[in-house]
C-alpha positions in Angstrom: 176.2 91.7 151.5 175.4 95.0 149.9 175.0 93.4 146.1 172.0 91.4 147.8 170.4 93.9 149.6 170.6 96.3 146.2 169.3 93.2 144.1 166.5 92.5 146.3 164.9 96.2 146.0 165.3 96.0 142.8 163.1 93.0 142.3 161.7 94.5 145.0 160.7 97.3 143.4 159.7 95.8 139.8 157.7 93.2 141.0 155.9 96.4 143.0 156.0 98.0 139.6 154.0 94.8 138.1 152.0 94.0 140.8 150.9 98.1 140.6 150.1 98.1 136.6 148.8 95.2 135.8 144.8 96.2 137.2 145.8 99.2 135.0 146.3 96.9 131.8 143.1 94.7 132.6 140.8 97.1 131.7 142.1 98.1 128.9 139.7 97.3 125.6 140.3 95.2 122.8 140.8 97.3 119.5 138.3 97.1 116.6 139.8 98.4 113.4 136.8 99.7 111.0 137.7 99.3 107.2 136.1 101.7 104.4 135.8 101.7 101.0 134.5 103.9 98.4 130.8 103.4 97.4 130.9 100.9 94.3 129.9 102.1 91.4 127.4 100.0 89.2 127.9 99.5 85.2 125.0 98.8 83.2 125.0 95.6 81.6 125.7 97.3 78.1 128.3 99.0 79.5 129.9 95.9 80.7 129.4 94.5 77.0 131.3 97.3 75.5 134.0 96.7 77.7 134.3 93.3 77.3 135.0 93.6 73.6 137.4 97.0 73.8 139.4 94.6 76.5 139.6 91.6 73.9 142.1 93.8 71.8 144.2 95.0 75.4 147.4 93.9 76.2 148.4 92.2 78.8 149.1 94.7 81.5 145.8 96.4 81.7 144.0 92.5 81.9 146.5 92.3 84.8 145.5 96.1 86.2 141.8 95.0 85.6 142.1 91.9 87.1 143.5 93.7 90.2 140.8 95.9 90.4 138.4 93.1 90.4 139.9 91.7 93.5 139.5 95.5 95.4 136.1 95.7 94.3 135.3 91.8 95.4 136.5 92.7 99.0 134.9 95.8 99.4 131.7 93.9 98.3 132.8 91.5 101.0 133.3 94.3 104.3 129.8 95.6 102.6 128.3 92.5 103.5 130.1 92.1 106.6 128.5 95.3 108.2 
């Protein structure tokens, strides 16, 4: 007889517990994450030339590193636009 009377405050006392927070939830906000990047920088079209025939003679790697960088500065183009 005393187990049930312990269990039922118990769910006595959480469903209390729920019935008191959840209002408190509700009005919490959704969260809007803001993404920054660094101001892009703009290369000349001779500049860009130049490059393009020092990278014919690099090795792989840095046409991978480049190639990488292209990527960050396509998406930062992208939240740019976004905005």
């Amino acid at each position: 007889m005393r187990g049930n009377r312990w269990r039922r405050i118990g769910l006595t006392t959480s469903l209390l517990s729920i019935v008191t927070l959840t209002p408190l939830l509700t009005g919490c906000d959704e969260v809007t994450f803001r993404y920054l990047c660094p101001a892009l920088k703009k290369y000349t079209p001779e500049f860009q030339a130049k490059v393009a025939e020092e990278l014919k003679n690099a090795g792989p790697n840095t046409k991978i590193l480049l190639s990488d960088y292209g990527q960050l500065r396509d998406a930062c183009r992208a939240l740019d636009a976004a905005k």
